[in-house]
DRENDO-1510 file (C-alpha; in Angstrom, 1 decimal, always signed):
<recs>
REC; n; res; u; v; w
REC; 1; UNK; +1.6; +317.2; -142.2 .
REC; 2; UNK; -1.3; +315.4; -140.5 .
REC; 3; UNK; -1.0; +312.9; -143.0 .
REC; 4; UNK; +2.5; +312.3; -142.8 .
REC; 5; UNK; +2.3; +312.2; -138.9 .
REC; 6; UNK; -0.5; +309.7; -138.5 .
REC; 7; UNK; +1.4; +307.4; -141.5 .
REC; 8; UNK; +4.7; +307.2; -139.1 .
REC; 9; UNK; +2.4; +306.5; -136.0 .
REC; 10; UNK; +1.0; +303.5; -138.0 .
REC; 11; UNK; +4.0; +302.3; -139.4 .
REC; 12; UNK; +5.3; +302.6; -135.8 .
REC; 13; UNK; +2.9; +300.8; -133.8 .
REC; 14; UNK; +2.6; +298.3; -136.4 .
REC; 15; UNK; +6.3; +297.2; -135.6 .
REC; 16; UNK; +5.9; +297.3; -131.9 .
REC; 17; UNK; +2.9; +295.3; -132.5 .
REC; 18; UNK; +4.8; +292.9; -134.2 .
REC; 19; UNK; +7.8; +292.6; -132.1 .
REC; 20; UNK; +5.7; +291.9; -129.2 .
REC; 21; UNK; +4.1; +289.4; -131.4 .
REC; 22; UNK; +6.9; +287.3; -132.1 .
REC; 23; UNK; +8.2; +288.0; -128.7 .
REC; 24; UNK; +5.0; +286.5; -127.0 .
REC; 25; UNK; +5.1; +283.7; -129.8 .
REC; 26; UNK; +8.4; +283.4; -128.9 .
REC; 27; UNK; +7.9; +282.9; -125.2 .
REC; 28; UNK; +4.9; +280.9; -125.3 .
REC; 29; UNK; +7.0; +278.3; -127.5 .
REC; 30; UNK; +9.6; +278.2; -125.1 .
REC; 31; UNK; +7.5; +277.7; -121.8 .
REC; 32; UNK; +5.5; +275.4; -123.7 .
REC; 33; UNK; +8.9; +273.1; -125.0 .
REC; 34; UNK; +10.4; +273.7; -121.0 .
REC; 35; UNK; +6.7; +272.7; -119.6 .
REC; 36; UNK; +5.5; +270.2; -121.8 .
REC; 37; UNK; +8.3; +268.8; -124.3 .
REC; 38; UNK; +11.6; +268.0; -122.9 .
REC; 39; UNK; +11.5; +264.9; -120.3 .
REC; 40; UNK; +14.6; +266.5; -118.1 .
REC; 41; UNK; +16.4; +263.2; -117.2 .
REC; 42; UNK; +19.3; +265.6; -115.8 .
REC; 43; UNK; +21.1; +265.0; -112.2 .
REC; 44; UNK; +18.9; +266.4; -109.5 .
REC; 45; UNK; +22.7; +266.8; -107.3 .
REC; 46; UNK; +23.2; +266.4; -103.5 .
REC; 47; UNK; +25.8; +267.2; -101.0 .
REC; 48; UNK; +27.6; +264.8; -98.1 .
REC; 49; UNK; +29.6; +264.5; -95.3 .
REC; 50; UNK; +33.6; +264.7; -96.0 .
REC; 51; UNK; +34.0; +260.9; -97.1 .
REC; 52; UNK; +36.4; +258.4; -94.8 .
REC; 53; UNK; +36.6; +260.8; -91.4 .
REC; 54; UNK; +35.2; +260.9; -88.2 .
REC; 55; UNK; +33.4; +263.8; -87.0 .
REC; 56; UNK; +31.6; +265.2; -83.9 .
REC; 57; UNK; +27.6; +264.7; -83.6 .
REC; 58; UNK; +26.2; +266.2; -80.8 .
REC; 59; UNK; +23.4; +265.4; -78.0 .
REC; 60; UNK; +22.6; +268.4; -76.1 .
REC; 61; UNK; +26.1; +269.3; -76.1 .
REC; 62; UNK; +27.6; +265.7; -75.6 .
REC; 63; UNK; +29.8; +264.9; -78.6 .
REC; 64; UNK; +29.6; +261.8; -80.0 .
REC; 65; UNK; +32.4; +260.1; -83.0 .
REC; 66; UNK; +31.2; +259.0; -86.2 .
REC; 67; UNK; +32.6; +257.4; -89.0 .
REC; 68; UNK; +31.9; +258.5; -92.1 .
REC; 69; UNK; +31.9; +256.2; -94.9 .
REC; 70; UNK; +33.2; +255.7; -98.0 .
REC; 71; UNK; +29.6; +257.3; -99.7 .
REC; 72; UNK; +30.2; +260.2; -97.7 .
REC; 73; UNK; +27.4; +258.9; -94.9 .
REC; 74; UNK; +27.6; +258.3; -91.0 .
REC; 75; UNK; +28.3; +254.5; -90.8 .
REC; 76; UNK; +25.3; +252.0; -90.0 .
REC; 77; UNK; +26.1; +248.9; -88.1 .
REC; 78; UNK; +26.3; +245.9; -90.1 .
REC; 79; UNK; +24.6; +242.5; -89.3 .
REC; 80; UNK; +25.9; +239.2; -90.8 .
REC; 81; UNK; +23.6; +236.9; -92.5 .
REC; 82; UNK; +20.6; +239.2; -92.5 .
REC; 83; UNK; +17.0; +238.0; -94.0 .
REC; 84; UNK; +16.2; +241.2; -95.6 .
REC; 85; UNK; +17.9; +244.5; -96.8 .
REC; 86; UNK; +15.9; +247.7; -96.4 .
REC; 87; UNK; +17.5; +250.6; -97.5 .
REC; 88; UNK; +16.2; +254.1; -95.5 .
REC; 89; UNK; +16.0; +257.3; -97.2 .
REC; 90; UNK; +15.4; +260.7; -95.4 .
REC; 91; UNK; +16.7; +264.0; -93.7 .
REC; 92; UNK; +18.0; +265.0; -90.2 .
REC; 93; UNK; +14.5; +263.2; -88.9 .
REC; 94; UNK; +15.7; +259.9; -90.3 .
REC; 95; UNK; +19.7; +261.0; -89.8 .
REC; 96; UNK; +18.7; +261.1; -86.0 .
REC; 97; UNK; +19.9; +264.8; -85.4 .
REC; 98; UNK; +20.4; +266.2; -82.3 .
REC; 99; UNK; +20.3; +262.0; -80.5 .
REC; 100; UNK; +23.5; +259.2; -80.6 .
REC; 101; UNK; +22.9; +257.3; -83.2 .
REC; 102; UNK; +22.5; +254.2; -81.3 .
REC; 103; UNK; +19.0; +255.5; -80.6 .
REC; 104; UNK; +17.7; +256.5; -84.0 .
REC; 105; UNK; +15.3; +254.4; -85.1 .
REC; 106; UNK; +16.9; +252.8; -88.0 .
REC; 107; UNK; +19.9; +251.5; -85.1 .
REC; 108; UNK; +16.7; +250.4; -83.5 .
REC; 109; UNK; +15.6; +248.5; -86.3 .
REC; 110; UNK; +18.6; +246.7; -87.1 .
REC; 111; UNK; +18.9; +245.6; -83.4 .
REC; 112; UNK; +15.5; +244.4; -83.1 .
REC; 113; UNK; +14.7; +243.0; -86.4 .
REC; 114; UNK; +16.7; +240.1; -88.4 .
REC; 115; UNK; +17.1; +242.4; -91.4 .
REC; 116; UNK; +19.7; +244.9; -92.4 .
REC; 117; UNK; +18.5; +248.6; -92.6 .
REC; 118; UNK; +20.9; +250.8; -94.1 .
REC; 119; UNK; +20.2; +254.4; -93.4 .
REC; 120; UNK; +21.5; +256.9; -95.7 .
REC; 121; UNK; +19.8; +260.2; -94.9 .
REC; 122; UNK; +21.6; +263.4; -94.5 .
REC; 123; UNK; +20.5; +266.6; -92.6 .
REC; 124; UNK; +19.2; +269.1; -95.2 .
REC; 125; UNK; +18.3; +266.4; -97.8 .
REC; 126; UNK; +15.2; +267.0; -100.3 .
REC; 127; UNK; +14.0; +264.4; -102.1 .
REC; 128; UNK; +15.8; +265.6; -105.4 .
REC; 129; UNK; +18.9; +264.8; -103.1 .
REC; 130; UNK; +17.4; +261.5; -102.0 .
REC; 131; UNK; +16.9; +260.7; -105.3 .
REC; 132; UNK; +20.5; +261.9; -106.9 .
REC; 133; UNK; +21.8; +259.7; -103.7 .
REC; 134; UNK; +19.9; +256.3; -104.7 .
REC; 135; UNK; +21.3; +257.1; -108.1 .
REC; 136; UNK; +25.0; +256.7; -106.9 .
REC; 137; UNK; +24.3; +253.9; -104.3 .
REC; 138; UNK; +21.6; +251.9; -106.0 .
REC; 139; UNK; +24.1; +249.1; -107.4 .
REC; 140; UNK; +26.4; +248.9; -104.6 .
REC; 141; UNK; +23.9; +248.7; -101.7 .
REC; 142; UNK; +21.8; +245.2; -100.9 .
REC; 143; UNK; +17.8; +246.2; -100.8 .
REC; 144; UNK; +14.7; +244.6; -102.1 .
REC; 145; UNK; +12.9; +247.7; -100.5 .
REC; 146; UNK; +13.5; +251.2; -100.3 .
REC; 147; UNK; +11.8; +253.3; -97.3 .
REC; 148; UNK; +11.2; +257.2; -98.5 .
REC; 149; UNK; +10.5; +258.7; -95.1 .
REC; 150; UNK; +8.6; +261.6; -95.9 .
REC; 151; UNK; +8.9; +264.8; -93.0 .
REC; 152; UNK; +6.2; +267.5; -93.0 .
REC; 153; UNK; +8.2; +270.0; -94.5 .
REC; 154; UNK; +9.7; +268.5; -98.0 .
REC; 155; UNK; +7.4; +270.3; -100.2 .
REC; 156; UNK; +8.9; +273.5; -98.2 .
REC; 157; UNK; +12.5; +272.3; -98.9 .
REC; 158; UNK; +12.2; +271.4; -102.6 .
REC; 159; UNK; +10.7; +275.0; -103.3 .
REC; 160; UNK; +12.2; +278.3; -103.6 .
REC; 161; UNK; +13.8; +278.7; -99.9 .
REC; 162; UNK; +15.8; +281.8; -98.7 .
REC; 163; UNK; +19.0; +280.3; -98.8 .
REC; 164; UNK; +18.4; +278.9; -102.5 .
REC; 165; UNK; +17.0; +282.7; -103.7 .
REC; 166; UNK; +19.9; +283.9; -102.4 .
REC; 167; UNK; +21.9; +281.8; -104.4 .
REC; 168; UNK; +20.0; +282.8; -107.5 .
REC; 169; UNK; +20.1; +286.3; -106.6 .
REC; 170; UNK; +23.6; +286.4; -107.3 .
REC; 171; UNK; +23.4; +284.9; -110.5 .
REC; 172; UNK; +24.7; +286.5; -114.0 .
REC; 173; UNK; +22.1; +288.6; -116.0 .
REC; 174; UNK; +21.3; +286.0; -118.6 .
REC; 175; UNK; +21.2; +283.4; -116.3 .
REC; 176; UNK; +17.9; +285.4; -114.8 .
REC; 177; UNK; +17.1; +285.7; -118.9 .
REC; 178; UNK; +17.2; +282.0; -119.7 .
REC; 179; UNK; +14.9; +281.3; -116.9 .
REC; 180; UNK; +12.4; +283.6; -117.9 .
REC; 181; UNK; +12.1; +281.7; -121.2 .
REC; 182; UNK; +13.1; +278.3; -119.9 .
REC; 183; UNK; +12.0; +278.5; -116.2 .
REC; 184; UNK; +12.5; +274.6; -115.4 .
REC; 185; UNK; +15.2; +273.9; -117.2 .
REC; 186; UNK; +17.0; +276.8; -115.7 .
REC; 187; UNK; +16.0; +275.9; -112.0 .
REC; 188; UNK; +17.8; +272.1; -112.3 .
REC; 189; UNK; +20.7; +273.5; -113.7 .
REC; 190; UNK; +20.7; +275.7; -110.7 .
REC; 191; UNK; +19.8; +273.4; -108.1 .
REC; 192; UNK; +22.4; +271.2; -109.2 .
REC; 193; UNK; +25.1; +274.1; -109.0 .
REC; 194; UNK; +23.6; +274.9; -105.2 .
REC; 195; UNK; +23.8; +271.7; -104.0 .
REC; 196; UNK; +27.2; +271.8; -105.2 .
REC; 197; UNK; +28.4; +275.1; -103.4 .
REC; 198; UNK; +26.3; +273.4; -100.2 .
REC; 199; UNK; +28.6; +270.6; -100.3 .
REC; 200; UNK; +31.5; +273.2; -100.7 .
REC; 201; UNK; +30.3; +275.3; -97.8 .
REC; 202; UNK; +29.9; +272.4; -95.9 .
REC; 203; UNK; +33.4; +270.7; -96.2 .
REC; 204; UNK; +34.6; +274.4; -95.4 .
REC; 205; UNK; +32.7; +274.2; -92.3 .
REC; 206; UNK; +33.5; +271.1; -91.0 .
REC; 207; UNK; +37.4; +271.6; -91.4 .
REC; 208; UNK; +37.3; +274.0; -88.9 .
REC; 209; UNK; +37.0; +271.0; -86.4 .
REC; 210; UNK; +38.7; +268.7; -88.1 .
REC; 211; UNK; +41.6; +268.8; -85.2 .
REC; 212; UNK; +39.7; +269.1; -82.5 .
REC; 213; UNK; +39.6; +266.2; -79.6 .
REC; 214; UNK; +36.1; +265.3; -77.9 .
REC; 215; UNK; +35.8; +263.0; -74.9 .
REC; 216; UNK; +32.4; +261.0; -74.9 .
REC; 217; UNK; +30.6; +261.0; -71.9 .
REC; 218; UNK; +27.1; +259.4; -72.9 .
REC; 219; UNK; +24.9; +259.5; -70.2 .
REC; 220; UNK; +21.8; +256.9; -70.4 .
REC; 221; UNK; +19.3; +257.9; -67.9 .
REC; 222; UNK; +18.0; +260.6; -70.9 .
REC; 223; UNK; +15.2; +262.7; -69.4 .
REC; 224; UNK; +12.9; +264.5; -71.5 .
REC; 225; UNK; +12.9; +268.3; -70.7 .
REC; 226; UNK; +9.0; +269.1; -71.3 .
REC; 227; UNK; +7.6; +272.4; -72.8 .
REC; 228; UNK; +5.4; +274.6; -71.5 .
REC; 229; UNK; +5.1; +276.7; -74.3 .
REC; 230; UNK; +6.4; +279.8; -72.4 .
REC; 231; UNK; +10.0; +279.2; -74.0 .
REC; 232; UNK; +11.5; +281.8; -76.2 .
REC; 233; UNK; +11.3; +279.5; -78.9 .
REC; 234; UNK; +14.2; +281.9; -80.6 .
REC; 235; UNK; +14.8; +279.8; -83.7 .
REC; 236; UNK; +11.5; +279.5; -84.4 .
REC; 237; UNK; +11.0; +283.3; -84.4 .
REC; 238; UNK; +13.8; +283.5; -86.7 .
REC; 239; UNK; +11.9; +280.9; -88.6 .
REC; 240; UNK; +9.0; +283.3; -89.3 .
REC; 241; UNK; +11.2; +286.2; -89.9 .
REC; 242; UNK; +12.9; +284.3; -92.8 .
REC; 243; UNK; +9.7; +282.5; -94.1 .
REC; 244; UNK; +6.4; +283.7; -92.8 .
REC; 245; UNK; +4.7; +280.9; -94.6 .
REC; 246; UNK; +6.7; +278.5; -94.1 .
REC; 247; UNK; +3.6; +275.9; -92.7 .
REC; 248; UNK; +1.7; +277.1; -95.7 .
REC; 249; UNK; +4.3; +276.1; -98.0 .
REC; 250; UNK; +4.7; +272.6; -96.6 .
REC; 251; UNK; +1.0; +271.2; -95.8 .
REC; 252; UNK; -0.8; +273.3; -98.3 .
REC; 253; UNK; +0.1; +271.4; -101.3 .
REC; 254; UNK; -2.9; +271.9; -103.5 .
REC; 255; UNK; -3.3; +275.5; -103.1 .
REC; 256; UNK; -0.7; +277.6; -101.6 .
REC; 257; UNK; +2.5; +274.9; -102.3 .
REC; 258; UNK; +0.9; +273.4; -105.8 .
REC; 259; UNK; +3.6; +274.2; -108.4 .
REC; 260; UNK; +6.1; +272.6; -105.4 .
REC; 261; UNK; +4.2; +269.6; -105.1 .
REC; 262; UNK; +3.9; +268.9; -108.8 .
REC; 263; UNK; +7.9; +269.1; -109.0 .
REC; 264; UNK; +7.9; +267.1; -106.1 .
REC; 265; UNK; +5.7; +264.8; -107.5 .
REC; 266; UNK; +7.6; +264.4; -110.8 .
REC; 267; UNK; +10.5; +263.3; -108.5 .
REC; 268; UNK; +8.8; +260.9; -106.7 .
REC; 269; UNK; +7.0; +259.5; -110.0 .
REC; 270; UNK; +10.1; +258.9; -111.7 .
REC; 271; UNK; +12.0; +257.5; -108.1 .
REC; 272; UNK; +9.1; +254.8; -108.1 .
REC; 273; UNK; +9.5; +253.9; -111.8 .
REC; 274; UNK; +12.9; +253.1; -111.5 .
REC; 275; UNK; +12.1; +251.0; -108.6 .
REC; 276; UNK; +9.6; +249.1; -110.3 .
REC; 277; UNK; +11.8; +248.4; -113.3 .
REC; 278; UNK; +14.5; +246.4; -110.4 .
REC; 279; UNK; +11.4; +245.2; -108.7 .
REC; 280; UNK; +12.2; +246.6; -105.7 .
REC; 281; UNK; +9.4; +247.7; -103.3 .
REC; 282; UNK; +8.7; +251.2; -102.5 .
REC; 283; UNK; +7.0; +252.1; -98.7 .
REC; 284; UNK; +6.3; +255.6; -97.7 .
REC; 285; UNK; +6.7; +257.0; -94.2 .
REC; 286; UNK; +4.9; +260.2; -93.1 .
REC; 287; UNK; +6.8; +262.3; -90.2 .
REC; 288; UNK; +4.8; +265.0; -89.6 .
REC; 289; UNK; +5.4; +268.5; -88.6 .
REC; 290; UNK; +5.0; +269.5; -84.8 .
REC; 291; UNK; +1.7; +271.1; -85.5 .
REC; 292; UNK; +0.1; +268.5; -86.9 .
REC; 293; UNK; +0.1; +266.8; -83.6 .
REC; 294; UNK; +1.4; +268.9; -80.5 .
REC; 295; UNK; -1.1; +271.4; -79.5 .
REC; 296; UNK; +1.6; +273.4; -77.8 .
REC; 297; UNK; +3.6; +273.7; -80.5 .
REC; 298; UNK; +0.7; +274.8; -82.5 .
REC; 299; UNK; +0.0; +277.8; -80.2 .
REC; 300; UNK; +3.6; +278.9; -79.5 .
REC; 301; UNK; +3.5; +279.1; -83.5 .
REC; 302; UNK; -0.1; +280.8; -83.8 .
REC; 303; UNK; +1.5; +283.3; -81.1 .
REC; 304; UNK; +4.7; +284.1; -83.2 .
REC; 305; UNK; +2.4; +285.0; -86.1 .
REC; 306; UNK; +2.6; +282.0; -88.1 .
REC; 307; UNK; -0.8; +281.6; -90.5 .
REC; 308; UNK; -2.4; +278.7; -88.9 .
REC; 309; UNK; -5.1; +276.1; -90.1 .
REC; 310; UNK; -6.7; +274.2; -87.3 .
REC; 311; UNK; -7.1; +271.0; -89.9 .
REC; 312; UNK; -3.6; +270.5; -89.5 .
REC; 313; UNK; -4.0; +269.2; -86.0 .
REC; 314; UNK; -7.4; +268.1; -85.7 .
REC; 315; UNK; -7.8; +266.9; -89.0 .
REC; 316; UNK; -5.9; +266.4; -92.2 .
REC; 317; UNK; -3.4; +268.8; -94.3 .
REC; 318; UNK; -3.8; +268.7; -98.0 .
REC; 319; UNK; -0.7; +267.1; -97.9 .
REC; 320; UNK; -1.6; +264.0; -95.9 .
REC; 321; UNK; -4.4; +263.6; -98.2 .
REC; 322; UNK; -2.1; +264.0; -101.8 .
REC; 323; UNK; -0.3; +261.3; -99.9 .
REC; 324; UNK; -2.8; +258.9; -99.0 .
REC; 325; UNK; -3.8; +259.6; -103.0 .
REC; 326; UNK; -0.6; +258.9; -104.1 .
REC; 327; UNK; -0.2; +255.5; -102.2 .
REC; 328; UNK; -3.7; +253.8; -104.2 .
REC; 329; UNK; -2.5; +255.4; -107.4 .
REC; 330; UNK; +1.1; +254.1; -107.1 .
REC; 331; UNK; -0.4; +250.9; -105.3 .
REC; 332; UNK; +2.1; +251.5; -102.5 .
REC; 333; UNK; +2.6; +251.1; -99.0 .
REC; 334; UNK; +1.9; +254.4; -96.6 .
REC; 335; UNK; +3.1; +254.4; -93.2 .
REC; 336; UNK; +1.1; +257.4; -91.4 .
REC; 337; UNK; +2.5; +258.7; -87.9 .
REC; 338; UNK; +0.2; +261.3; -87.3 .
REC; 339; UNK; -2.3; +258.9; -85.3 .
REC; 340; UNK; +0.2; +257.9; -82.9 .
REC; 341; UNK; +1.9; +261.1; -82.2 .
REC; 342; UNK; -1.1; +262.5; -81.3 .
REC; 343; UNK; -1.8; +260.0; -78.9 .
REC; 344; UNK; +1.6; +260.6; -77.5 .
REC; 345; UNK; +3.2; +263.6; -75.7 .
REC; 346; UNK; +7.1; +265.0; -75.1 .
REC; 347; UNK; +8.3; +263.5; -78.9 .
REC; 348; UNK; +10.4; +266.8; -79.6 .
REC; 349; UNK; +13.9; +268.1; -78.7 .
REC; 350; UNK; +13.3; +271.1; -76.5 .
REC; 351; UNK; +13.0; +274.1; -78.7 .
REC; 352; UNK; +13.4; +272.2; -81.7 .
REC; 353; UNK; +11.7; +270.1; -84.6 .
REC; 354; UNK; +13.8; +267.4; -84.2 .
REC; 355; UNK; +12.6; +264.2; -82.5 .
REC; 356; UNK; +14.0; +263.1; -79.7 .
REC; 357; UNK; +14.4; +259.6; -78.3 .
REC; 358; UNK; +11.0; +258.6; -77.0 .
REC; 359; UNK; +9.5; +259.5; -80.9 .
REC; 360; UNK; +12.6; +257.2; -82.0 .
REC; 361; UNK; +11.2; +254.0; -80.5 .
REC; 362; UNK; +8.0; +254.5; -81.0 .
REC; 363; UNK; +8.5; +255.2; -85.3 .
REC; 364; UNK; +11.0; +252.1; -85.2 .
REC; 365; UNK; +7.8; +250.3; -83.4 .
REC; 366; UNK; +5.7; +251.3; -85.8 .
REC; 367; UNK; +7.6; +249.9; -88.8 .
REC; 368; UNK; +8.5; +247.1; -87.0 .
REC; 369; UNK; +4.6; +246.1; -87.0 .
REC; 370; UNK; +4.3; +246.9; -90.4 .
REC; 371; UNK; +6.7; +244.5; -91.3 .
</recs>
């Protein structure tokens, strides 16, 4: 009987052994082939404004029309027989959230410079949108230079945030199955799909308004309501509620954020390329985060409970530095705004990360002297 009993245990592990054999095998061939093999030349997807309507943008609380064009972008003004074309690529930084448009800095440009600067950012935009964006616009818009305008917090946005798990989360079994044997290939396909049900749940959002009259009154005497740091600071608390790391996951690109910056990365490797290839230019522009140059900010976010790293405002993040890499490898320009912000004070939106008008002119003077 002993006999008997210890052959079936053999003959039992032996096939356990060798189904997790070929399993492993199995899985190490397919994370290999999603890792190393395939070159993914698949749509990154992005998400825009309802095309051909106007719509209500707001400066604390003023309403202000815009026209959105036929790309599904707020109209730029247009300047006839222009020297240059620069086309300006970003997120609600380089949109100009929460300020009239006349005073975002790419309005300033255009005003002050005899070139044409065409800004097509959108509020929410990573740079896989950016990218999917240029992809549609890149033979119907004027440019012999693009301007990536880089804020603190892209490596953040490209990763895994709440709203995006929560869209996986409600995903079909096998979906969750395919990505654990093809994990990149999976994670387009379903970034592509969120940015689609973004642009869905934006459209549904914005019809809600969509018959509703606003009377302009802009006032131009803007004063700057300073921060004392004693604020409530309520979003930001939601902030950390939400995503606890979320500093970590932006600035700490070589240790906490890597496997986002490598994506990242890719993204920006293969924007360049294709740049090249027209012989277009390519300039970078670093926004940085709040606490990389407001100490207030800083402590209000050290308080909250925010992980902090005093390098980040004294010094350099690891992202700065990846950037300042990326410039001599790629043999590009790098505008850096950190040295001037931190000369400056009052640059943000009260109780916000947005920039107000005061950072405006100074990042449209900056450029302007880089020209």
């Amino acid at each position: 009987m002993k006999k008997v009993f210890s052959g079936l245990n053999w003959k039992s592990f032996r096939n356990v052994f060798l189904s997790l054999l070929v399993l492993s095998s199995l899985l190490f061939l397919c994370r290999w082939i999603d890792q190393s093999w395939i070159q993914y030349d698949l749509p990154y997807g992005y998400f825009h404004y309802p095309a051909k309507q106007t719509i209500p943008f707001f400066r604390k609380g003023v309403p202000e029309p815009g026209y959105i064009n036929q790309y599904g972008i707020r109209e730029v003004s247009l300047k006839e027989n222009a020297k240059c074309n620069y086309l300006l690529l970003g997120d609600s930084q380089t949109f100009g959230s929460g300020i009239f448009a006349e005073d975002r800095f790419s309005e300033i440009l255009n005003r002050e410079t005899e070139c044409q600067w065409t800004n097509v950012s959108m509020p929410g935009f990573t740079l896989e949108n950016e990218y999917a964006f240029f992809q549609k616009l890149k033979d119907e818009v004027t440019f012999e230079r693009a301007y990536l305008v880089i804020y603190g917090n892209d490596i953040y946005e490209t990763g895994d945030t709440p709203d995006y798990l929560h869209y996986v989360d409600k995903q079909k079994w096998y979906r969750h199955l395919l990505g654990f044997f093809l994990p990149e290939l999976t994670r387009y396909h379903l970034k592509k799909e969120y940015f689609d049900s973004v642009q869905v749940r934006l459209e549904n959002e914005l019809q809600k308004f969509a018959n509703t009259q606003y009377e302009t009154k802009k006032q131009k005497n803007l004063n700057f309501d300073e921060e004392n740091g004693n604020e409530p600071f309520l979003p930001f608390h939601t902030l950390y509620s939400i995503s606890p790391n979320y500093f970590k996951e932006s600035l700490d690109v070589n240790t906490y954020a890597s496997i986002h910056f490598q994506r990242w990365k890719k993204i920006l490797y293969r924007f360049h390329s294709e740049l090249k290839e027209k012989k277009k230019e390519l300039v970078l522009v670093y926004i940085p985060l709040d606490v990389e140059f407001d100490p207030i900010r800083f402590q209000v976010y050290q308080k909250i409970g925010f992980e902090m790293n005093p390098n980040w405002i004294k010094g350099e993040s690891e992202m700065i530095l990846e950037l300042l890499q990326l410039s001599k490898e790629l043999g590009i320009g790098l505008i850096d705004l950190r040295p001037l912000f931190r000369k400056e004070t009052n640059l943000l939106q009260k109780e916000d990360i947005h920039f107000n008008e005061k950072a405006n002119r100074l990042i449209a003077e900056r450029i302007k002297k880089s020209l």
